[in-house]
TIDRENFI-50720 format. One record per residue: x, y, z of N, C-alpha, C, CB in turn; residue in three letters; residue number from 1. Coordinates in steps of 0.001 Angstrom, whole numbers, padded with zeros to 6 digits. Glycine has a CB too. Layout:
N
PT    n_east   n_north      n_up   ca_east   ca_north     ca_up    c_east   c_north      c_up   cb_east   cb_north     cb_up    aa     i
PT         X         Y         Z         X          Y         Z         X         Y         Z         X          Y         Z   ALA   NUM
...
This chain:
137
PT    n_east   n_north      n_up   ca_east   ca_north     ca_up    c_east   c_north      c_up   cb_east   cb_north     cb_up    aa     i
PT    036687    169322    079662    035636     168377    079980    036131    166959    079689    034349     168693    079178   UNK     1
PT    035839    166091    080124    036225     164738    080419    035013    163836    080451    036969     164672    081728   UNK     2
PT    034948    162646    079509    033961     162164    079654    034844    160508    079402    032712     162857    078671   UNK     3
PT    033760    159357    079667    033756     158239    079866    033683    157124    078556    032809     158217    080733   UNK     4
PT    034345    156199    078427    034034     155483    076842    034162    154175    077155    035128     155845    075482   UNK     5
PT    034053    153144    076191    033794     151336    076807    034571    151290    075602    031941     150237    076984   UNK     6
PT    035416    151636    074641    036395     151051    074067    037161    152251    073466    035931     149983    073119   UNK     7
PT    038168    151471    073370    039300     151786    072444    039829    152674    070871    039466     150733    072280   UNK     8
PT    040104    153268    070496    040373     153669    069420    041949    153027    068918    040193     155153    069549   UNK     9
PT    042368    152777    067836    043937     152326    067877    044361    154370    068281    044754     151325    065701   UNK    10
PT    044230    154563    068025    045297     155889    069044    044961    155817    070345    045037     157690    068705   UNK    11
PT    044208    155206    070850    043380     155766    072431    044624    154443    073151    040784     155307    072708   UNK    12
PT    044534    152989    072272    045746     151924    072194    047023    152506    072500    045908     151279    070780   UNK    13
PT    047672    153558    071272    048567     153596    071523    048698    154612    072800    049125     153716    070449   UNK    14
PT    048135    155330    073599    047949     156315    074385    047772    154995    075644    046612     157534    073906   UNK    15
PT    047196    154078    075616    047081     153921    076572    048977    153000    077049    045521     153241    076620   UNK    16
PT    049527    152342    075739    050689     152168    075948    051679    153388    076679    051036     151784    074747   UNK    17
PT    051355    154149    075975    052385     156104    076976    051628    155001    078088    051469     158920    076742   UNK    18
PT    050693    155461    078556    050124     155741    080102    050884    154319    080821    047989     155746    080245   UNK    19
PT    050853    152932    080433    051731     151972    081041    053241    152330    081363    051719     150862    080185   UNK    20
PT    053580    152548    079947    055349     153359    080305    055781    153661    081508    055617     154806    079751   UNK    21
PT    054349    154671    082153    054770     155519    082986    055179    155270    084690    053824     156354    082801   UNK    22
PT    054400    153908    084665    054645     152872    085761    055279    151956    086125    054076     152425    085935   UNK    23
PT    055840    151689    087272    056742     150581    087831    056485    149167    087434    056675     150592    089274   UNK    24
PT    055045    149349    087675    053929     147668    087368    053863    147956    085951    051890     147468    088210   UNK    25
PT    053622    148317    084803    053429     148266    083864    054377    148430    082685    052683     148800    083959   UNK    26
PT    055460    149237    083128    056350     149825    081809    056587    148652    080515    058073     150305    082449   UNK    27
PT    056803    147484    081259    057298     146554    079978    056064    146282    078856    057840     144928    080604   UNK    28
PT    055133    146485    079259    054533     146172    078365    054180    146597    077152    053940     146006    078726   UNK    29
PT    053760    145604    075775    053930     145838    074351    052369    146086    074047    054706     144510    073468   UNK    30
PT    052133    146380    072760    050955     146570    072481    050010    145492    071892    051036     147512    071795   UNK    31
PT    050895    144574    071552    050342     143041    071439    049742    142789    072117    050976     142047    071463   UNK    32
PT    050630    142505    073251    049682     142467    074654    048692    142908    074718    050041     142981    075681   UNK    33
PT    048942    144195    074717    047649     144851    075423    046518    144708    074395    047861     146542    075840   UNK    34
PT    046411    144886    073444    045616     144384    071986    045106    143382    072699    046499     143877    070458   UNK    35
PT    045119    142205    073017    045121     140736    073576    044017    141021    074555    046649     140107    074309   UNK    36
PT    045017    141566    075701    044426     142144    076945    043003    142626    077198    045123     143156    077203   UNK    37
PT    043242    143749    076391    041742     144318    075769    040528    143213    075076    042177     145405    074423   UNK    38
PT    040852    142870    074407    039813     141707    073906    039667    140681    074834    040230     140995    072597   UNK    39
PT    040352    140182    075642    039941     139609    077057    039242    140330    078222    041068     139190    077638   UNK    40
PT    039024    141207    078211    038931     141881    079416    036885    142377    078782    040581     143467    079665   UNK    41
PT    036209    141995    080103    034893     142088    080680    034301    143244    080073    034887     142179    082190   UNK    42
PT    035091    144226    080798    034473     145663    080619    035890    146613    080897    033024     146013    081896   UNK    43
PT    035887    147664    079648    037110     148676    079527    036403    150025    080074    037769     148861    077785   UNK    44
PT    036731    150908    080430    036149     151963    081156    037865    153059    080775    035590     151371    083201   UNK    45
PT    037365    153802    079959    038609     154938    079305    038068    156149    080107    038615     155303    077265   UNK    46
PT    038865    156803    080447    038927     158579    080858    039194    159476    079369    040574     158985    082141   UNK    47
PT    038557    160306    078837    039200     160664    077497    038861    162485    077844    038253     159749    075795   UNK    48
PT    039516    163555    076938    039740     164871    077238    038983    164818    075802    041368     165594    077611   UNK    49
PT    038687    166242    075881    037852     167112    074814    038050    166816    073534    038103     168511    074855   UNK    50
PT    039510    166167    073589    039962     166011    071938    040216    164485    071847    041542     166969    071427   UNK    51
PT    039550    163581    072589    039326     162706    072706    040637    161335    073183    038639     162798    071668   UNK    52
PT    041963    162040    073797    042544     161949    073964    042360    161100    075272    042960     162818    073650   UNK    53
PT    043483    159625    075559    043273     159003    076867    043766    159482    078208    043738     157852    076766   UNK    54
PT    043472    159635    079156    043991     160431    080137    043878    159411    081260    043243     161840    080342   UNK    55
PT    042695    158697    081203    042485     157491    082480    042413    155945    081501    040566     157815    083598   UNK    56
PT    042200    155025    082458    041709     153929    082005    041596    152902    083356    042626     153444    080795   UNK    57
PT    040652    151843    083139    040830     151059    083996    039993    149725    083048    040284     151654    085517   UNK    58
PT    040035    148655    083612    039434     147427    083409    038956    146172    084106    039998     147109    082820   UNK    59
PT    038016    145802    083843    037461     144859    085065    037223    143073    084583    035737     145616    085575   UNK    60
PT    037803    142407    085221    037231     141135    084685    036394    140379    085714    038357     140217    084192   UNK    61
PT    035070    139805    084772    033977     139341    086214    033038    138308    085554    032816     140847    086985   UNK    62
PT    032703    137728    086274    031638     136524    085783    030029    137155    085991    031868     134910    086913   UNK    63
PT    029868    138534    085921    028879     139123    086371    027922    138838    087362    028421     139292    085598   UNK    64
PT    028465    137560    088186    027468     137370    089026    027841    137148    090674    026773     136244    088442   UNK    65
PT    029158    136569    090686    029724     136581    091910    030768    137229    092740    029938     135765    091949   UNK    66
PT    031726    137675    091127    032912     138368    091508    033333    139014    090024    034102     137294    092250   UNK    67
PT    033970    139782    090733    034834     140866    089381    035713    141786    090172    033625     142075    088276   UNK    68
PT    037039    142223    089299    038303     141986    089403    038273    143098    089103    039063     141031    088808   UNK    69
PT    038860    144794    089549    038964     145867    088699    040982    145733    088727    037982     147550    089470   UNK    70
PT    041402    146034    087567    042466     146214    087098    043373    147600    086800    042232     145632    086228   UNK    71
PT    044124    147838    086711    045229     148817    085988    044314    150161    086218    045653     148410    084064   UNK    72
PT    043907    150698    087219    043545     151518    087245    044321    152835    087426    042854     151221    087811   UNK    73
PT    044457    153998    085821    045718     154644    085799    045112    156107    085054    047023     153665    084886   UNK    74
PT    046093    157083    085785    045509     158185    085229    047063    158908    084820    044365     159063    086377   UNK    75
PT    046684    159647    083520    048254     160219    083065    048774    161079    084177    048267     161235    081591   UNK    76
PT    050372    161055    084424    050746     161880    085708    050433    163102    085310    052234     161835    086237   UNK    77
PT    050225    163837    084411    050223     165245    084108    048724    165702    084751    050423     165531    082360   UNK    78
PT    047391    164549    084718    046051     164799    084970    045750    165040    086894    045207     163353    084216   UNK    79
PT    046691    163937    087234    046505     163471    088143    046048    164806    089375    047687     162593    088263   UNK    80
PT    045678    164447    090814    044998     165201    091322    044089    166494    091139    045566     165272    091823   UNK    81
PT    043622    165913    090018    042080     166637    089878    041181    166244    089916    041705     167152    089046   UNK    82
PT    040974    164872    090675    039703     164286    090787    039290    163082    089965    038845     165240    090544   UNK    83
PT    039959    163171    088625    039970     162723    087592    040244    161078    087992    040923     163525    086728   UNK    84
PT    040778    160066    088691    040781     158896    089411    039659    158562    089682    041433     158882    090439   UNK    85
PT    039223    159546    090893    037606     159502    091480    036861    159166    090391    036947     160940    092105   UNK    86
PT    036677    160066    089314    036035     159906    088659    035891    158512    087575    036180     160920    088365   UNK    87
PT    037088    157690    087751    036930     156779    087064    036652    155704    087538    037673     156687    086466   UNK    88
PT    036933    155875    089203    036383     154735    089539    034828    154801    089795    037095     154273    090645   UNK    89
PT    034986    155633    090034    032995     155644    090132    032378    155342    089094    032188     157051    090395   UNK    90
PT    032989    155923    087632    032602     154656    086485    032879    153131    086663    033383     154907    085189   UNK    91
PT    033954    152752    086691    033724     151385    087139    032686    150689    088303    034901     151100    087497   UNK    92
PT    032281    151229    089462    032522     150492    090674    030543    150943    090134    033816     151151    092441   UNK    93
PT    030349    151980    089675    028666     152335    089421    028177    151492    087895    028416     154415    089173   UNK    94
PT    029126    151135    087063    028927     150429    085982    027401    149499    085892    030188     149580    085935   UNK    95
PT    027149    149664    085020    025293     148880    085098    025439    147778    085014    024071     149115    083929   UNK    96
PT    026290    146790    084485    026594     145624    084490    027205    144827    085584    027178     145586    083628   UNK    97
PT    027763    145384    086775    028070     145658    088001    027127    145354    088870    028399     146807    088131   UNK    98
PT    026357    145854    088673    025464     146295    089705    024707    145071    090711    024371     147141    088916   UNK    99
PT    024785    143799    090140    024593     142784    091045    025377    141888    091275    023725     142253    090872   UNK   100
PT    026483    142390    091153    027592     141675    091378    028058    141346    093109    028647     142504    090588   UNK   101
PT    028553    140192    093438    028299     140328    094922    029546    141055    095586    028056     138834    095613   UNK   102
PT    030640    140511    094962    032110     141521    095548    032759    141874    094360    033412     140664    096602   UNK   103
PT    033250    143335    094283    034493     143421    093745    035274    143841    093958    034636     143642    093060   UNK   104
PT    036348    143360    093558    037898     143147    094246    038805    143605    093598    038391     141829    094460   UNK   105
PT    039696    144685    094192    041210     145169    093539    042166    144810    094701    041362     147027    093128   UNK   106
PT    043442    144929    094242    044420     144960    094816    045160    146182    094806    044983     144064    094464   UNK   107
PT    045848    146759    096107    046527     148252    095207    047752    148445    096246    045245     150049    095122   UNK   108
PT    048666    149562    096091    049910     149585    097209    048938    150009    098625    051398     151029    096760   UNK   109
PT    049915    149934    099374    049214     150608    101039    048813    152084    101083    050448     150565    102406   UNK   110
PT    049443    152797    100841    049353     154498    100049    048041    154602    099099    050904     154852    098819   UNK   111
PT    047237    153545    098655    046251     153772    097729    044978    153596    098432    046381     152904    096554   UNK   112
PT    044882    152292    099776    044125     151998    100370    043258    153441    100583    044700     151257    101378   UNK   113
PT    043258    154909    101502    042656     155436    102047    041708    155777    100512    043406     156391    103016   UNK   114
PT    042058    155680    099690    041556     156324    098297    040374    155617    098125    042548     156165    096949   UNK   115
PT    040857    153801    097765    039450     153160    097632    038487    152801    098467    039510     152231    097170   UNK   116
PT    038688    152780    099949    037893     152989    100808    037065    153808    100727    038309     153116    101618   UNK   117
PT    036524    154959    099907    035607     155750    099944    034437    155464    099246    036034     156753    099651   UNK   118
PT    034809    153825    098419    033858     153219    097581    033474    151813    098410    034505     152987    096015   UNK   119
PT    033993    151515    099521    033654     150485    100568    034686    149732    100361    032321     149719    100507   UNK   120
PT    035548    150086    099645    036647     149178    099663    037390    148569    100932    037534     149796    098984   UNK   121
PT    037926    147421    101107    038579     147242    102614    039633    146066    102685    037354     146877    103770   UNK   122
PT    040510    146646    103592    041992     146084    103370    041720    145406    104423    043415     147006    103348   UNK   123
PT    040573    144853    105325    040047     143855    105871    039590    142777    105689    039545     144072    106215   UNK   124
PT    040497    141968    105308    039581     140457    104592    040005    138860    105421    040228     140197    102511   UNK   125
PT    040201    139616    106569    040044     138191    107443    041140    137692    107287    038979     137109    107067   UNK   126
PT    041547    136093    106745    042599     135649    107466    042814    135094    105832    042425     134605    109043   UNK   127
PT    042551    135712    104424    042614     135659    103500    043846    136184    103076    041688     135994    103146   UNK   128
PT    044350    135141    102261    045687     136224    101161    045893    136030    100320    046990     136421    101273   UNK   129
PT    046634    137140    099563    046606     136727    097886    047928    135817    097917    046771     138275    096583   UNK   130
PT    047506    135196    097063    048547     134194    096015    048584    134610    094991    048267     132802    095700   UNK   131
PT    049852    134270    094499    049789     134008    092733    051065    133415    091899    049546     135523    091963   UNK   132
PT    050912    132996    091271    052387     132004    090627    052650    133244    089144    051760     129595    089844   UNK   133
PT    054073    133333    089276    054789     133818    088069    054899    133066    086984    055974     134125    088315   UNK   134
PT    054054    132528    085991    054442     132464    084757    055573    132903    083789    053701     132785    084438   UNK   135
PT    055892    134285    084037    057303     134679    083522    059080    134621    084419    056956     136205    083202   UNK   136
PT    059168    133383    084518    060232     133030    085119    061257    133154    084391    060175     131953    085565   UNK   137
């Protein structure tokens, strides 16, 4: 059984460091950081197993009223295709604090698109594009 949590434990921390490791976009990162990260961030949304162990996570940053940002949305490779994704985003994207929010917005590879589309997501945004400047040069 698998259920849903809005913060952190320092083991659920260090678990969620494994779960970065495990990615292309994420591996470098330290737990400072993410310590940091976490205390910046809107709303945390954890996937956790019976023994309370992290298995998902995701995070959203939003001004609750016009826009919000879902982030790092990651499930351990061992969990993966059991639904267990689905299930976390539908915690995020159904979140009560959410709920009058006017857009929210992820970014993800092309291979991920058919996934979030099932939450209205859309790789249709007009003649819009992302930017962004590297700070770590």
């Amino acid at each position: 059984m698998y259920h849903i949590i809005t913060n952190l434990t320092e083991s659920q921390i260090s678990e969620l460091l494994e779960l970065y490791k495990n990615e292309f976009w994420s591996y470098e990162r330290e737990r400072k950081d993410i310590v940091k990260m976490l205390a910046a961030s809107d709303i945390i949304v954890g996937l956790v197993d019976e023994n309370e162990q992290l298995i998902g996570f995701s995070r959203v940053l939003t001004d609750f009223v016009y826009r919000a940002m879902i982030y790092d949305v990651i499930i351990k490779p061992s969990h993966r295709k059991m639904g267990l994704g689905a299930k976390l985003v539908d915690a995020v994207v159904n979140h009560p604090e959410l709920a009058s929010v006017e857009q929210i917005i992820l970014y993800c590879l092309p291979e991920m698109i058919p996934f979030y589309e099932r939450w209205g997501f859309t790789s249709n945004v007009g003649g819009l594009r992302l930017m962004y400047r590297n700070n770590q040069i």
